[in-house]
C-alpha positions in Angstrom: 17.8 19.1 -7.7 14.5 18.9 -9.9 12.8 15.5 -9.4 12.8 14.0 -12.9 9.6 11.3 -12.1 7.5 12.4 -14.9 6.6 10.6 -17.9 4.2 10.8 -21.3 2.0 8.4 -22.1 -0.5 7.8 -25.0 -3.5 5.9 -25.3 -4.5 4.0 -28.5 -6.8 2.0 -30.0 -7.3 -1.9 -29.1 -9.8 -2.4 -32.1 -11.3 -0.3 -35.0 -14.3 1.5 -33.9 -17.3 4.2 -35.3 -18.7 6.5 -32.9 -20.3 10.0 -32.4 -19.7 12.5 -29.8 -21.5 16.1 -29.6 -22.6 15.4 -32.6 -19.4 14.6 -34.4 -18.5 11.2 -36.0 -15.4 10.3 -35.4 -14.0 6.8 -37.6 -11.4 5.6 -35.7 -8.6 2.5 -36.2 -7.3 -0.1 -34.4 -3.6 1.1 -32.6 -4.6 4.9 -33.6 -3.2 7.2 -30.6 -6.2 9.2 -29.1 -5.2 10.9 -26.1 -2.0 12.1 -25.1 -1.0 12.8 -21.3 1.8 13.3 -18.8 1.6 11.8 -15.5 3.6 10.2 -11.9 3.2 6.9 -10.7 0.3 4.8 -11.8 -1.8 7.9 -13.8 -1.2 6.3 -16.7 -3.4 3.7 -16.0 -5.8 5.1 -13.8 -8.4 7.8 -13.2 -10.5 9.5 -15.6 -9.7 11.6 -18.2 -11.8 14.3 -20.3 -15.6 12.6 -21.0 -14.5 12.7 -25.1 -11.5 10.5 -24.1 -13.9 8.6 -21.6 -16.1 8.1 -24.6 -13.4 6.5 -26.6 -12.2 4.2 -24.1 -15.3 2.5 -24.4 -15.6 2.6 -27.9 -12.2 1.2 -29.3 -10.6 0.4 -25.9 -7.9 1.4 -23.6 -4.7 0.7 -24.8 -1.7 2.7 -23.1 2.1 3.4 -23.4 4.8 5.5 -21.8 6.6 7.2 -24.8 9.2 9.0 -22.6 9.6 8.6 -18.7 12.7 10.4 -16.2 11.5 13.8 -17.3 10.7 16.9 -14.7 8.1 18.6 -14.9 8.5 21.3 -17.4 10.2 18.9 -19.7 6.8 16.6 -19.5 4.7 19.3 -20.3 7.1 19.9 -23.4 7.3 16.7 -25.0 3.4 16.4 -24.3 2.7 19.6 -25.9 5.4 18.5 -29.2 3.9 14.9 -29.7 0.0 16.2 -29.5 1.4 19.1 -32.3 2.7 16.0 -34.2 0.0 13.9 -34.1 -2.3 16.4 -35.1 -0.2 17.1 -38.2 -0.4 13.2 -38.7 -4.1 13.8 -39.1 -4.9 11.7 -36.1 -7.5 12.2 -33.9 -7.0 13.5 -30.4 -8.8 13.3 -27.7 -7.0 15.9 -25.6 -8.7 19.2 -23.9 -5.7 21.8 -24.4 -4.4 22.7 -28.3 -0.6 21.6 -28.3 0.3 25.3 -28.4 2.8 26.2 -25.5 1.4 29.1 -24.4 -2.5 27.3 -24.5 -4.2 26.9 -21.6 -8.1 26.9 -22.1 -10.9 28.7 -20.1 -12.3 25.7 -19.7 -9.3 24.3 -17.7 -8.8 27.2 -15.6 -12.8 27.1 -14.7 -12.2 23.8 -13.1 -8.8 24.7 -11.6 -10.9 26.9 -10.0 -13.5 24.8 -9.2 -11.4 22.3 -7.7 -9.3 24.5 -5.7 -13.1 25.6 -4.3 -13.7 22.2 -3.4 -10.4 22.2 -1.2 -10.8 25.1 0.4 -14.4 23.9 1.8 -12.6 20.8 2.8 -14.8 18.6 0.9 -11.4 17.3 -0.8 -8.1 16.7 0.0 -5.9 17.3 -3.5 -2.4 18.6 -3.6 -1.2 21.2 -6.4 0.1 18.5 -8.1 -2.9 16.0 -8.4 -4.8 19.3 -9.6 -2.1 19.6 -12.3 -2.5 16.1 -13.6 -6.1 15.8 -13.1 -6.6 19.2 -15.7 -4.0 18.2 -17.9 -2.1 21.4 -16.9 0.8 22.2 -15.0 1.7 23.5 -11.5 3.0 26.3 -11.9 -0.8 27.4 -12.9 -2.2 25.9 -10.4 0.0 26.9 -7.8 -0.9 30.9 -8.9 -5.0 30.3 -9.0 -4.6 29.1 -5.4 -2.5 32.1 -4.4 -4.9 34.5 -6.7 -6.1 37.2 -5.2 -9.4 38.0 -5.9 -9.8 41.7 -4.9 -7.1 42.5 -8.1 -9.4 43.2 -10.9 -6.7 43.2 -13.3 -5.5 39.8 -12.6 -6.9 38.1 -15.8 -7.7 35.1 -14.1 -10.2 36.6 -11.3 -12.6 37.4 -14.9 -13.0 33.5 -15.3 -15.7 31.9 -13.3 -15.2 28.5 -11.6 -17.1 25.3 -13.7 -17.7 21.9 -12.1 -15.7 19.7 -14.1 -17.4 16.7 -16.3 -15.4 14.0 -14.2 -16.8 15.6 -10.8 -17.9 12.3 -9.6 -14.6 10.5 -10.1 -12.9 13.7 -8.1 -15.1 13.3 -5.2 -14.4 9.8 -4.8 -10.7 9.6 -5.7 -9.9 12.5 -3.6 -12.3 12.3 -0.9 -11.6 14.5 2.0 -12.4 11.5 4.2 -10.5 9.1 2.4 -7.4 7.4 4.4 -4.3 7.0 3.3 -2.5 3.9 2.8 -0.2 5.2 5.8 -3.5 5.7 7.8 -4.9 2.5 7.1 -2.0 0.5 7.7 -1.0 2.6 11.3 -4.7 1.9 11.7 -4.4 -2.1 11.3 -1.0 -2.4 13.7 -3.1 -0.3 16.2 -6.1 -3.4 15.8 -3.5 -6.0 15.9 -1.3 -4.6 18.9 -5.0 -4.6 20.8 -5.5 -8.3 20.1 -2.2 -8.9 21.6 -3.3 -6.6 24.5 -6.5 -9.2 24.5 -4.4 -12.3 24.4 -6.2 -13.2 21.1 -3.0 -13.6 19.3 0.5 -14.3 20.4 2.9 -12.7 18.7 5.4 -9.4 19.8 6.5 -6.4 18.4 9.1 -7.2 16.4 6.9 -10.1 14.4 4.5 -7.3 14.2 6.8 -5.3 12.4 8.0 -7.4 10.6 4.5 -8.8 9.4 3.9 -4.6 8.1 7.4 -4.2 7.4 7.6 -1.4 9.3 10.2 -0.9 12.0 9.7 -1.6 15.6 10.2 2.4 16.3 7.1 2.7 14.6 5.1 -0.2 16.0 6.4 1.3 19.6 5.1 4.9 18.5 1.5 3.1 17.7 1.2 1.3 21.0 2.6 4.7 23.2 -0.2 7.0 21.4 2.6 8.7 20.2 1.0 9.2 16.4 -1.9 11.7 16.2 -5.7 10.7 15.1 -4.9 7.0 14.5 -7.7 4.7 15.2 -8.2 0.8 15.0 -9.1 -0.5 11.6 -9.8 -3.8 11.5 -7.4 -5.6 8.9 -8.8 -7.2 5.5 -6.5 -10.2 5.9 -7.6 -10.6 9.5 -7.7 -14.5 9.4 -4.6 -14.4 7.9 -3.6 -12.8 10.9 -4.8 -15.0 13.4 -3.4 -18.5 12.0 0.0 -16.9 11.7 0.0 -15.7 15.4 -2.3 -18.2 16.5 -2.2 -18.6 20.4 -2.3 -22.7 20.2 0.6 -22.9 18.1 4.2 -23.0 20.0 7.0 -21.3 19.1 10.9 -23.1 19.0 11.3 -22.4 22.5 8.4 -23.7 23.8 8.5 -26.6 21.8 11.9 -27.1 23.6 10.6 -26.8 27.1 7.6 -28.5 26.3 9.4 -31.5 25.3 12.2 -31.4 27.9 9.8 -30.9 30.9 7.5 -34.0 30.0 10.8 -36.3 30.0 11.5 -34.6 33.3 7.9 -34.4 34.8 6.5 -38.1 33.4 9.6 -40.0 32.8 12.5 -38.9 35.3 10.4 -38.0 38.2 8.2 -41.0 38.1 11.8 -43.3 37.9 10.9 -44.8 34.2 14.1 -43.5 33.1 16.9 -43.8 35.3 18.2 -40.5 34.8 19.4 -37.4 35.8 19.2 -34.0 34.8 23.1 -34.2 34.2 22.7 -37.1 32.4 19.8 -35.6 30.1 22.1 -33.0 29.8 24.8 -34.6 28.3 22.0 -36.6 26.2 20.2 -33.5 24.4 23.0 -30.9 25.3 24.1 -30.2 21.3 20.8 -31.6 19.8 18.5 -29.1 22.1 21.1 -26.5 22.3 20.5 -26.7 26.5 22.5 -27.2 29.8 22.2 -28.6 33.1 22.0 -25.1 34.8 19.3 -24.5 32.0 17.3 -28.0 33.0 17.8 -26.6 36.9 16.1 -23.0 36.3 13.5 -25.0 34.2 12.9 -27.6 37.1 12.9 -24.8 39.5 10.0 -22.4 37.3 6.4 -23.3 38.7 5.2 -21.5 35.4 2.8 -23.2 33.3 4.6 -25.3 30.3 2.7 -27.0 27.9 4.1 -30.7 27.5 5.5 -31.4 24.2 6.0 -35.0 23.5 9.6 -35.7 22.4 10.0 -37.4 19.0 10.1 -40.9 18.5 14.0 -40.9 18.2 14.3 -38.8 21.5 12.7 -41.3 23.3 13.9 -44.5 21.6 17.9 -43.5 22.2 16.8 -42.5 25.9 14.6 -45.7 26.9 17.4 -47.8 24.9 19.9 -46.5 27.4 18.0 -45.7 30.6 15.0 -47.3 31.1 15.6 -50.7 33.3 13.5 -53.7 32.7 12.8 -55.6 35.9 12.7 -59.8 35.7 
């Protein structure tokens, strides 16, 4: 099934505004349509256009529109072609490089087609078919048969047209620069950075917080850390110190707030004999509240692992002295 995630779009004029371009004036007014275009995504509000549209952008400003959206392709290219016929026959001024006419594609367009698809090969951009298409106001279907031309048929039409650098040339090297990463790169890139400074013990954190934090899944995260993804390297993330407060080592999770808390009554109240207590008994005591048990308070006894001390809360301690600490007279 045909993906139907075109649209139309229109820019118009945000004030009224006198100008010249090569030499033609051009009296334009406020909300007159100047440029009409088809486009995925977010083209309708970014990238460059043709300079004359450039021009006018700066001139009455940048208003824009979807007219008609949920359209393939071909059917974008239609209703683009329809409304810049209309529009002309309104007597408004358009901005746009190709006639209207269904069957019109200009030299000038194929020249850069060509151009482009020069740039590509030399691997000095990376552009698909499509952004080709959008970027010279075409359609694929052209594009797709100048980068399948073949230049030793002198009776291809096309091979008589000579490649032209396009006005915009500056904008296509950035925007599609053959170095550029992709958001996919750049976020692999940043759970690569983050996984080594939980390697480093600079955060704590695990892989599934990870994940979560990228919201991507833990398969993924996984796939990072084994090497298992090809040419991605550390990027250091934008939001870094956002990254270190939220996984900051000093701060304790749930569970080690729990044990924290637990072992200090154990280690400097039980043991010492200020509470008269045992573990049963502190078991029965904290059992619901702390969500432990007395073969849990055993193993935790037992562990010679490091455990930060958590004071218990004020409560805690008040309902535990009230009831076990013994005042000698």
């Amino acid at each position: 099934m045909e993906d139907k995630n075109y649209y139309v779009y229109e820019y118009y004029a945000l004030h009224d505004g006198v100008t010249q371009f090569n030499g033609e004036s051009f009296d334009i007014n406020k909300g007159d349509v100047y440029y009409i275009g088809k486009g995925i995504g977010k083209r309708v509000s970014t990238g460059i256009r043709n300079m004359k549209c450039e021009h006018f952008k700066k001139v009455v400003g940048f208003g824009y529109r979807i007219v008609k959206d949920g359209l393939s392709e071909e059917e974008a290219l239609q209703f683009e072609k329809e409304l810049i016929n209309k529009y002309k026959e309104d007597g408004m001024i358009l901005t746009n490089k190709l006639s209207g006419n269904i069957a019109g594609v200009d030299i000038e367009a194929i020249s850069q087609i060509k151009y482009l698809i020069l740039l590509v090969n030399a691997g000095l951009i990376k552009m698909s078919q499509e952004a080709i298409a959008l970027e010279s106001e075409t359609y694929q279907v052209l594009v797709n048969s100048l980068f399948n031309l073949n230049e030793s048929d002198t009776s291809n039409k096309y091979n008589k047209v000579l490649a032209k650098c396009p006005d915009n040339i500056d904008y296509i090297l950035e925007e599609y620069n053959a170095d550029k990463l992709s958001d996919r790169d750049i976020k692999f890139g940043n759970i690569k950075y983050v996984l080594n400074l939980l390697e480093k013990n600079v955060i704590k954190t695990n892989q599934r917080e990870i994940a979560d934090f990228y919201e991507e899944s833990t398969a993924v995260v996984s796939g990072i850390k084994k090497d298992k993804y090809q040419n991605i390297n550390l990027i250091k993330p934008t939001n870094l110190a956002e990254i270190l407060k939220r996984f900051d080592i000093g701060k304790l999770t749930d569970n080690e707030i729990k044990e924290g808390s637990i072992k200090y009554i154990i280690d400097k109240l039980i043991e010492p004999k200020i509470l008269n207590m045992t573990l049963m008994d502190l078991a029965k005591e904290l059992g619901e509240s702390h969500g432990i048990t007395y073969n849990w308070l055993q193993d935790l006894k037992r562990r010679r692992i490091n455990v930060r001390y958590v004071k218990p809360s004020p409560d805690v301690l008040a309902n535990l002295f009230d009831k076990y600490h013994e005042i000698e007279l």
